[in-house]
C-alpha positions as CSV (number, residue, x, y, z in Angstrom):
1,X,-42.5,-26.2,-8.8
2,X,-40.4,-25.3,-11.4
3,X,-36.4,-23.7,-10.9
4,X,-36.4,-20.5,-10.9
5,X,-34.2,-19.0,-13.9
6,X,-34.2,-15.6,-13.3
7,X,-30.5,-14.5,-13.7
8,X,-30.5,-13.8,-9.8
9,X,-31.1,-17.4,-9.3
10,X,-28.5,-18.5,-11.9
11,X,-26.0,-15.8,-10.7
12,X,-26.4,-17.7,-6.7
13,X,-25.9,-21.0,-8.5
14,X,-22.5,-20.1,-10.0
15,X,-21.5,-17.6,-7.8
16,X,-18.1,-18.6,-6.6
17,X,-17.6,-20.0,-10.0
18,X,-17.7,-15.9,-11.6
19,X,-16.0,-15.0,-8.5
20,X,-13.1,-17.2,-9.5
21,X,-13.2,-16.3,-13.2
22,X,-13.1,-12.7,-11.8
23,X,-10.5,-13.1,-9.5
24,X,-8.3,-14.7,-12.2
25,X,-9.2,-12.1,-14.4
26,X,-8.2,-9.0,-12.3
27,X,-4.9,-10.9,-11.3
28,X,-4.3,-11.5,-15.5
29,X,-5.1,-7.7,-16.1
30,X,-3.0,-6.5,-12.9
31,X,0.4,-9.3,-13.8
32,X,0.1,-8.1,-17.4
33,X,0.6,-4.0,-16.8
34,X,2.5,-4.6,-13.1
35,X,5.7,-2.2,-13.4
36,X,8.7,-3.7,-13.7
37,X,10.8,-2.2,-11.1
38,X,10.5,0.2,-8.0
39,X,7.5,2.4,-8.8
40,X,8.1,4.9,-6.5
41,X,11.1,5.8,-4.0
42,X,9.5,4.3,-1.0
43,X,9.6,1.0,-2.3
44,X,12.6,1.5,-3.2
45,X,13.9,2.3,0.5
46,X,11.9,-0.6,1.6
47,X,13.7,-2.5,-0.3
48,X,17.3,-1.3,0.6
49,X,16.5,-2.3,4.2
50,X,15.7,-5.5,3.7
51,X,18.8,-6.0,1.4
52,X,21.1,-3.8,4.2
53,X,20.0,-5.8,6.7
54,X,20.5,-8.8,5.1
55,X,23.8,-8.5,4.0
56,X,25.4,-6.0,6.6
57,X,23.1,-7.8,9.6
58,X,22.7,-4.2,10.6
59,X,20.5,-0.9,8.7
60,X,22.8,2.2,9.6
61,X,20.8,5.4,9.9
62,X,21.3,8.9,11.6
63,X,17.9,8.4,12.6
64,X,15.6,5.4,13.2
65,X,13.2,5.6,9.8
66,X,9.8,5.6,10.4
67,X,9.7,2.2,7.9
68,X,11.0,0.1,10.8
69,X,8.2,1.3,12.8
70,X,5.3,1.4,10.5
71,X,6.4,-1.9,7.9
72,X,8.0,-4.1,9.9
73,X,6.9,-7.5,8.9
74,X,7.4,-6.0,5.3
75,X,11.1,-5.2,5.5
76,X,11.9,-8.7,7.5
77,X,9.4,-10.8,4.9
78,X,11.7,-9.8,2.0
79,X,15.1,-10.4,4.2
80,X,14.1,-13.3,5.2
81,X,13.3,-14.1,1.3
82,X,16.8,-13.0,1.1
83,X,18.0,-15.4,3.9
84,X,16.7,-18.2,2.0
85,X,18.4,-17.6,-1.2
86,X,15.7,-15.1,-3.3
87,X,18.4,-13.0,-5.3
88,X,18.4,-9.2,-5.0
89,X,17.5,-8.6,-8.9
90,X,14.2,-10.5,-8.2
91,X,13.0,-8.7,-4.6
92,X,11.0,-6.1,-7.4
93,X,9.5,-9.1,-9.2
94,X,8.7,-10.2,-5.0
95,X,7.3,-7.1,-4.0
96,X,5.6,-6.5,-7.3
97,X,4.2,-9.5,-7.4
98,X,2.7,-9.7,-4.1
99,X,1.1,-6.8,-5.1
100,X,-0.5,-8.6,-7.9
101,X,-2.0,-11.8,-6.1
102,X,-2.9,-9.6,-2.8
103,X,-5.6,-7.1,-5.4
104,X,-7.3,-10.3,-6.7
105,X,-7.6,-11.4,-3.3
106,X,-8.9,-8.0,-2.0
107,X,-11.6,-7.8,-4.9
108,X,-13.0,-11.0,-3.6
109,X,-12.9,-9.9,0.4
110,X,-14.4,-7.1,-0.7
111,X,-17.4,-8.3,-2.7
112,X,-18.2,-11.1,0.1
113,X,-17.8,-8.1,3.1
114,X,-20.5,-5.7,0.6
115,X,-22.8,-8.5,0.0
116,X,-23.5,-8.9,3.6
117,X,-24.3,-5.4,3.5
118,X,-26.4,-5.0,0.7
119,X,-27.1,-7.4,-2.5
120,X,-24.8,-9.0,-4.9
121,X,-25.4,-6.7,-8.1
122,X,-24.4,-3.6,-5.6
123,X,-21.6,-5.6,-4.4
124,X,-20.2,-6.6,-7.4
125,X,-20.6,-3.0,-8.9
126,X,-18.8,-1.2,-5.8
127,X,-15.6,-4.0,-6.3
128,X,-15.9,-3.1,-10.0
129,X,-16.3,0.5,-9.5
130,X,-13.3,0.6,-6.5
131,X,-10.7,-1.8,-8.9
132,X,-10.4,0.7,-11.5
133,X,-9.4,3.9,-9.4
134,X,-6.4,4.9,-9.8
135,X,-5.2,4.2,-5.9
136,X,-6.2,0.8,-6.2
137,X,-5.2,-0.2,-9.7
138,X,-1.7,1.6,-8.8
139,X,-1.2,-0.5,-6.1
140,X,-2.2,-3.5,-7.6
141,X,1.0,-3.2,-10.2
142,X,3.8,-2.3,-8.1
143,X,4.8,-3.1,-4.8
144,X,3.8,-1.3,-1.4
145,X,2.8,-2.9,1.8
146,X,-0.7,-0.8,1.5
147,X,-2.5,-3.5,-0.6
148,X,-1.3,-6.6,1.0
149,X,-2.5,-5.1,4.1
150,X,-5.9,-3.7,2.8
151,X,-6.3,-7.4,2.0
152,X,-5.5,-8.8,5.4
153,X,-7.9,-5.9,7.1
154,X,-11.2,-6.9,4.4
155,X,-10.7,-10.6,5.5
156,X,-10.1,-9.8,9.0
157,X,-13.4,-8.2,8.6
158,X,-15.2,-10.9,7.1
159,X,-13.6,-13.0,10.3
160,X,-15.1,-10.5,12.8
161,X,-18.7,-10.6,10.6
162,X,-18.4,-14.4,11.2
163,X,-17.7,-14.2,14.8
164,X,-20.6,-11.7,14.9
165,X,-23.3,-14.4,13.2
166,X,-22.6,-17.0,15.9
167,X,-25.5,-18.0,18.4
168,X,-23.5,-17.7,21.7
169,X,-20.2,-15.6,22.3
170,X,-19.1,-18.4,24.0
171,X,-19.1,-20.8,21.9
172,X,-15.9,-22.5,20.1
173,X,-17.3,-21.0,16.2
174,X,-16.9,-17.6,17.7
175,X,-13.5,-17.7,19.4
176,X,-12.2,-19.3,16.6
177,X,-13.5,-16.7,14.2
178,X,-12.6,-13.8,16.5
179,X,-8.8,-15.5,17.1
180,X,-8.3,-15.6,13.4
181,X,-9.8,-11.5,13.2
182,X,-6.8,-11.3,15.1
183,X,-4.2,-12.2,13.8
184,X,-5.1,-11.5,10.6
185,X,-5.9,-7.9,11.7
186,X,-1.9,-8.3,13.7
187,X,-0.7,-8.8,10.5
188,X,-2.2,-6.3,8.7
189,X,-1.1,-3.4,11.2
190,X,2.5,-5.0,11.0
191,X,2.7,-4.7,7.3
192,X,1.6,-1.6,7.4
193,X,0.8,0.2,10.7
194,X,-1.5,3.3,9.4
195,X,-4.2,0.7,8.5
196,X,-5.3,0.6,12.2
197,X,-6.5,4.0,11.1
198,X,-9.4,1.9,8.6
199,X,-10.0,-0.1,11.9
200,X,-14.0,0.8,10.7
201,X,-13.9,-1.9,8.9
202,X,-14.9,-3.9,11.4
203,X,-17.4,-1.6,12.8
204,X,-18.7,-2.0,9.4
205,X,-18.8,-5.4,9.6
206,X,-20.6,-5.9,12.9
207,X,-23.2,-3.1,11.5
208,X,-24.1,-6.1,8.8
209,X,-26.0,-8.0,11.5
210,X,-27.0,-4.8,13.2
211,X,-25.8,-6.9,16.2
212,X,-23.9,-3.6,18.1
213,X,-24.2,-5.4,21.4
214,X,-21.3,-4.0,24.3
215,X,-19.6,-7.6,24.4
216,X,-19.2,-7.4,20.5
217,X,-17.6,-3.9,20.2
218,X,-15.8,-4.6,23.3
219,X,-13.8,-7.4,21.3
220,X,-13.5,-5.4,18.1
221,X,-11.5,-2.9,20.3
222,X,-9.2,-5.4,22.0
223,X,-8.2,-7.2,18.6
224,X,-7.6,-3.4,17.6
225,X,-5.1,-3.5,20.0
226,X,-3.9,-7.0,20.0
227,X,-3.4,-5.9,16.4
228,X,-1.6,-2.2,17.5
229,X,0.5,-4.0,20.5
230,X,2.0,-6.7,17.8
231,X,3.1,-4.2,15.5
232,X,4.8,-2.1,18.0
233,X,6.5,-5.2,20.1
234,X,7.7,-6.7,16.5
235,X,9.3,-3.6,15.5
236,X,10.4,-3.0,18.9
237,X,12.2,-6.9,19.1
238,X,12.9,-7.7,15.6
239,X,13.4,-4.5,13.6
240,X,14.4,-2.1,15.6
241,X,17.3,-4.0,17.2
242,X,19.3,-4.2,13.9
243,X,19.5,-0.2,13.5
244,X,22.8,1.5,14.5
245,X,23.9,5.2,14.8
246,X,20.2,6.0,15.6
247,X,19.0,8.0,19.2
248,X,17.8,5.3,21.8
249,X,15.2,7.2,22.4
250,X,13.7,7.0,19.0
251,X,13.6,3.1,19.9
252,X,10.9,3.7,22.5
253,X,6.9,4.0,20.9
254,X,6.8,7.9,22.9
255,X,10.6,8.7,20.7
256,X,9.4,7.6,17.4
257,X,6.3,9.4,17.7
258,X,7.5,12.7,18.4
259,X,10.0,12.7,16.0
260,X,7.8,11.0,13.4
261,X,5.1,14.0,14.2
262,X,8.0,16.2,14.1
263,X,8.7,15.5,10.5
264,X,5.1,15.5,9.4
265,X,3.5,17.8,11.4
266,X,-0.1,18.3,11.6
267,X,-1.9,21.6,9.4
268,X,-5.2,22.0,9.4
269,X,-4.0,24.3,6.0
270,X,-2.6,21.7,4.5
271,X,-6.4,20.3,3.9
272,X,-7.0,23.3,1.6
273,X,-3.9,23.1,0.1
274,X,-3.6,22.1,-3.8
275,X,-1.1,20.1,-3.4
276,X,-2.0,18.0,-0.5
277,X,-5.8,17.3,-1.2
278,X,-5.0,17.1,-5.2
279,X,-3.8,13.5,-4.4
280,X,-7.2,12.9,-2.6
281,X,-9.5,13.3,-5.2
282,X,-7.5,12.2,-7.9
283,X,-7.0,8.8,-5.6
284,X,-10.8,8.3,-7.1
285,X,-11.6,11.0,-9.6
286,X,-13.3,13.9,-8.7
287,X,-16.3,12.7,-10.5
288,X,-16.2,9.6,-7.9
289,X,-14.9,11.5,-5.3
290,X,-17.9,13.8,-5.4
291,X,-20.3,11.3,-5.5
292,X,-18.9,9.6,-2.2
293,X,-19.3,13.3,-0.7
294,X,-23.2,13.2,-1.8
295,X,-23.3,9.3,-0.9
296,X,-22.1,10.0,2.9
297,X,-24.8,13.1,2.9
298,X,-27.6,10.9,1.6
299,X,-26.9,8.4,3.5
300,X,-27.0,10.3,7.3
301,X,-30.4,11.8,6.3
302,X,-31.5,8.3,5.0
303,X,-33.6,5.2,7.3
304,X,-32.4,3.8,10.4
305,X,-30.3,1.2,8.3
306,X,-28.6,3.3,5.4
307,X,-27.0,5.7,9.0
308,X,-25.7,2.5,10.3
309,X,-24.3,1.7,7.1
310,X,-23.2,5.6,6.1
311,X,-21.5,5.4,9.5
312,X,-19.7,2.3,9.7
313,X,-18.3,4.0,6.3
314,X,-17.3,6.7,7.3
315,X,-15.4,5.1,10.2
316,X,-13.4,3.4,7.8
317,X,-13.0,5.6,5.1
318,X,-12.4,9.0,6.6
319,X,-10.1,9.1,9.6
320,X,-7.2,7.7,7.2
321,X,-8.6,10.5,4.2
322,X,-8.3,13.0,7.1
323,X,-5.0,11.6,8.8
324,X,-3.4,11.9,5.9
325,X,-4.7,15.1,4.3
326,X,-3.6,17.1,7.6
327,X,-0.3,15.7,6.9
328,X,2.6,17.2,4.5
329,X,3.4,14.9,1.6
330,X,0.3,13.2,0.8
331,X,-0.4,10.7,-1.7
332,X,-2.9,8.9,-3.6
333,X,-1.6,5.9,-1.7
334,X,-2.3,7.2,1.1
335,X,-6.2,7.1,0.4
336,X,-6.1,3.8,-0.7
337,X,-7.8,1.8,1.8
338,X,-10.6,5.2,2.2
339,X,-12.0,4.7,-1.1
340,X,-13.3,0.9,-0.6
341,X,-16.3,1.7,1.5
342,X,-17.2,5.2,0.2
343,X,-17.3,3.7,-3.1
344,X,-19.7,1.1,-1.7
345,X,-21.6,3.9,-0.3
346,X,-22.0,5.8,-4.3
347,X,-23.0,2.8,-5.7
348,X,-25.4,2.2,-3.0
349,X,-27.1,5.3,-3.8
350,X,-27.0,5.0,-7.3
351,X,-28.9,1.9,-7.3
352,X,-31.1,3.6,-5.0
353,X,-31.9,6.0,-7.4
354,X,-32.0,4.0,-10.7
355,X,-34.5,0.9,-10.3
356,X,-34.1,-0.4,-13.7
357,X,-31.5,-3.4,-14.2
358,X,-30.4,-2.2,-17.6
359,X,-30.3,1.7,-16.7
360,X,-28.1,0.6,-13.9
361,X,-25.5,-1.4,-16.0
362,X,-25.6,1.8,-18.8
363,X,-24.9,3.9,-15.9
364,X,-21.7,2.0,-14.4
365,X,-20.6,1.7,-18.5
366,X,-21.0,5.5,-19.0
367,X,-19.1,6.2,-15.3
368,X,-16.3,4.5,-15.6
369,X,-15.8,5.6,-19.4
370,X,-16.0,9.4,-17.9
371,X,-13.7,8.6,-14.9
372,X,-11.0,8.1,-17.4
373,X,-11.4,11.6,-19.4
374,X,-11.2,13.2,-15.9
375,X,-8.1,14.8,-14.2
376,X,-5.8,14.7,-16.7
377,X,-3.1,17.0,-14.8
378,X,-1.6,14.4,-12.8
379,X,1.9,12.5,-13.8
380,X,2.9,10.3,-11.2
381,X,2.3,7.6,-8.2
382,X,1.8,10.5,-5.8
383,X,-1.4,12.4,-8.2
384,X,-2.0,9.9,-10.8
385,X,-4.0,10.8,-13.8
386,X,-7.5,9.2,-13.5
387,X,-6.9,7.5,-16.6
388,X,-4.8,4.9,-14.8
389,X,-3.5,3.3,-18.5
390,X,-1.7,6.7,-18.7
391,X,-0.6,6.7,-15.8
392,X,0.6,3.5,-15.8
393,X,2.8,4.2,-18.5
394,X,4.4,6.9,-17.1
395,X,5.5,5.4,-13.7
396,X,6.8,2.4,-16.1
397,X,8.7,5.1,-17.9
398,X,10.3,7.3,-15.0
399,X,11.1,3.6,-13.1
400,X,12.4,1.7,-16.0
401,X,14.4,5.0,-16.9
402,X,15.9,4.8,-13.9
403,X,16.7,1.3,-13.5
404,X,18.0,1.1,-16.6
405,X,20.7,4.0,-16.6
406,X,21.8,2.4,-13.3
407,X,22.3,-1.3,-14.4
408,X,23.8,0.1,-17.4
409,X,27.0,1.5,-15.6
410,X,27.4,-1.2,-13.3
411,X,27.8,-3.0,-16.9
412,X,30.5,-1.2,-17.5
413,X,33.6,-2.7,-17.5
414,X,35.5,-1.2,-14.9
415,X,36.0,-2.9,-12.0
416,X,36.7,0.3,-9.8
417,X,32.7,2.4,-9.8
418,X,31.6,4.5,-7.6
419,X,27.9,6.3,-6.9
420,X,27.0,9.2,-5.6
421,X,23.5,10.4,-5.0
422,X,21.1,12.2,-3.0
423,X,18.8,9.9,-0.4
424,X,16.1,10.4,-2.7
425,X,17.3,8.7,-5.4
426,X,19.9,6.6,-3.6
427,X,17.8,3.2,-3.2
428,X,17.7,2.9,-7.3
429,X,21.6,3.2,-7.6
430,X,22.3,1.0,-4.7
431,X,20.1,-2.0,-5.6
432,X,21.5,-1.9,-8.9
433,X,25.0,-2.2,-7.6
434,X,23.7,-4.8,-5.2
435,X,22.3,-6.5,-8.2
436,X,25.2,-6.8,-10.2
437,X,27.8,-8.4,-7.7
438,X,27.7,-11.9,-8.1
439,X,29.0,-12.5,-4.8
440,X,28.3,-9.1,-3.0
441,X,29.9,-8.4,0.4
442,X,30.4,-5.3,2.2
443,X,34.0,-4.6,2.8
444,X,33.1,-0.9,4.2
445,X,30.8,1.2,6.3
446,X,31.3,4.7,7.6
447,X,28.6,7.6,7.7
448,X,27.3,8.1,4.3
449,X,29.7,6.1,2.5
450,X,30.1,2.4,2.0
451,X,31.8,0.0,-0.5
452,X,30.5,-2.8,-2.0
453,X,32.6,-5.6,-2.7
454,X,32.1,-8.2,-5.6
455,X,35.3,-10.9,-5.9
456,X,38.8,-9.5,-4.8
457,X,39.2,-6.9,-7.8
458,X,36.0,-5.4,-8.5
459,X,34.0,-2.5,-5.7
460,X,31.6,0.0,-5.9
461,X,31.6,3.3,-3.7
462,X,28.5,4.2,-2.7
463,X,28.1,8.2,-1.6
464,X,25.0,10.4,0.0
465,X,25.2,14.0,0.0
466,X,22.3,16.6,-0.9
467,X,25.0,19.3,-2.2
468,X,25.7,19.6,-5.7
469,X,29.1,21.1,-5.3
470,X,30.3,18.1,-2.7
471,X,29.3,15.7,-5.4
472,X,31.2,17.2,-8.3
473,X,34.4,17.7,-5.8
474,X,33.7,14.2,-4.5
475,X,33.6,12.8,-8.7
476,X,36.9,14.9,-9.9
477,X,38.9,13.0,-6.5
478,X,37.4,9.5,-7.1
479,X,38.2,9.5,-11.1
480,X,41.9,11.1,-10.2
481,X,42.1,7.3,-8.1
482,X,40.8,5.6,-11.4
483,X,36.7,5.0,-10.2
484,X,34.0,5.7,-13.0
485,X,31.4,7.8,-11.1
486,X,27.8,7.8,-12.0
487,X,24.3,9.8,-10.4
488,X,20.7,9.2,-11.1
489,X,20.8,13.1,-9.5
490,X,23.6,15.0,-9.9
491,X,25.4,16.2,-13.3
492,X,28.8,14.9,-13.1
């Protein structure tokens, strides 16, 4: 018999060999357009924690921020970074660039978790297909915990697959495979708790074997919460601990919830509301989003197989869509993790519909050229345009912008400065002034003030307030005492 060299056959020759070249690809693409500072507040903030705590040993808040909470081995990764001698100026080039290496990693997890539910071509065009929307490729150039724990959750599902294909439960491949699920899924949930809302991926997982026996889904929810009980006890004894000025209440799982669901309460109007189901669709597209819609339709009127499948999806991808669109303030972040199997799902029916190899590859070609010329209307992080170039650029701009007029007046030569900002801005201002000591120490702390001390002659104030007035009396008294005052916010 002769080899077979049909490009099937050759593709399952070199297989790992094109998903290396595409991993190293993707990371290429992702390093070379990653943004070069905070690309959004909330990295920002998670950032100021980690520096707060490491050089004060203590975050003070009014309130215990839901970041402690819900990113806990994120905030103490990049303190500990800190510990061991990373500088300040670098923790965006740390959190950026985790960013980086954890999407090429996720494209892989997710092509080998789709081929075990379908074939490599479909596979390989879902990862394609679910790298360039604009929720992924956003968080694959600047830093969030959403990514890195996206990644952790595809390969804890791959673990759970594994543990699934083993003969007998009881054997040492299977609690080996189900021990590493865990901790993988522990970690994930740590670095960002809200993914224990994409716990379907699992689910998904197991429905690959079509092995849904009681034992199995038994241990998928007890590494959920393994996975669900680490995150709380590390906030809880490593986080938590270092907050001051903050309720003790708020320290308990019941006190942070209320509060947290205080702050963001559920509205089922908010689901119909522009503004907080814009950042849904343009997450995808609305070409792409649409499709999903149709995929999850076609696929619960489809066989026996393509309901499993459409369910296990729709496990994963909608309780965080829903969660999230119910909630005030969403964001194409948000959706992130959603998109991964309900792109699977589109793809799944287009190849369904379109039998021809070369139709198929015109297709994906002619998609993803109209995804970009699509929702045009958005300008940021939180409702990107679908053209994620653009958008690119403008996050790049507003960051850079802001980064920039910061580091330029700690430059300045006076060694008296002084900052005063709103909270949503602070985080830029401060880690600039952080930046620029070359021995930083905090000499004071009181409320919403505290000075920054770099050698004995040279400090920087740094003031919160939210009131216009209060920060233009607050300016004319500090320059009467010699300070240069600056604000990302306020016109002083």
């Amino acid at each position: 018999m002769t080899r077979s060299t049909t490009p099937a056959a050759a593709f399952g020759r070199y297989e790992w060999l094109f998903i290396a070249l595409g991993a190293l690809a993707a990371f290429w693409l992702h390093w070379h357009f990653r943004i070069s500072g905070f690309g959004e507040q909330d990295a920002g903030r998670l950032a100021s924690d980690a520096i707060n705590w490491h050089f004060e040993g203590s975050i003070d808040m009014t309130k215990v921020d839901y970041r402690l909470h819900t990113s806990p081995l994120y905030i103490h990764s990049m303190k500990l970074a800190l510990d061991h001698g990373m500088r300040v100026r670098t923790i965006p080039l740390f959190m950026n660039g985790l960013s980086v290496l954890a999407s090429s990693a996720c494209m892989v997890g997710l092509y080998l978790l789709f081929r075990r539910l379908s074939t490599p071509a479909i596979a390989a065009a879902a990862t394609l297909v679910y790298s360039f929307t604009p929720c992924f490729w956003l968080g694959s150039v600047y830093g969030m915990p959403t990514l890195p724990s996206l990644t952790l959750l595809v390969f804890a599902a791959l673990a759970f697959g594994k543990a699934a294909d083993q003969p007998r439960l009881r054997s040492l491949g299977f609690a080996g495979y189900l021990a590493l699920c865990a901790l993988l899924t522990a970690l994930a949930f740590s670095l960002k708790a809200d993914m224990a809302l994409s716990s379907g991926a699992l689910l998904l997982a197991l429905i690959a074997r079509g092995r849904l026996r009681p034992a199995l889904l038994a241990c998928l929810v007890l590494v959920v919460g393994l996975g669900t009980l680490f995150t709380m006890a590390y906030a809880h004894h490593v986080a938590l601990p270092v907050v001051e000025a903050a309720p003790k209440d708020t320290h308990a799982v019941g006190g942070f919830l209320e509060s947290w669901s205080t702050r963001f309460p559920f509205k089922w109007s908010l689901l119909i509301d522009p503004k907080n189901n814009a950042p849904i669709t343009h997450a995808s597209g609305t070409l792409l989003f649409a499709l999903c819609m149709l995929a999850l339709c076609q696929g619960a009127l489809g066989s026996k197989r393509r309901r499993w499948l459409t369910f296990g999806a729709a496990a994963w991808g909608l309780p965080p869509m829903l969660f999230w669109g119910l909630k005030p303030g969403n964001s194409a972040r948000h959706n992130l993790p959603a998109f991964a199997p309900l792109v699977f799902l589109a793809m799944l029916m287009l190849f369904q519909l379109v039998d021809y190899r070369g139709r198929r590859v015109w297709l994906l070609i002619v998609m993803l050229l109209a995804l970009g010329q699509m929702d045009l209307t958005g300008n940021n992080s939180v409702n990107p345009r679908v053209d994620f170039l653009s958008t690119t650029e403008q996050v790049e701009k507003a960051s850079s912008g802001l980064h920039t007029r910061a580091r330029e007046f700690m430059n300045s030569p006076n060694p008296k400065k002084a900052i005063i900002e709103t909270e949503y801005l602070q985080s830029y201002s401060e880690f600039e002034a952080w930046a620029a000591a070359e021995a930083p120490t905090l000499r004071a702390r009181r409320n919403s003030q505290k000075t920054i001390g770099d050698g004995p002659e040279r400090e920087t104030r740094l003031l919160r307030t939210g009131s216009a007035q209060v920060a233009r009396t607050q300016a004319e008294s500090l320059r009467s005492q010699g300070f240069d005052v600056f604000s990302l916010q306020f016109s002083l």
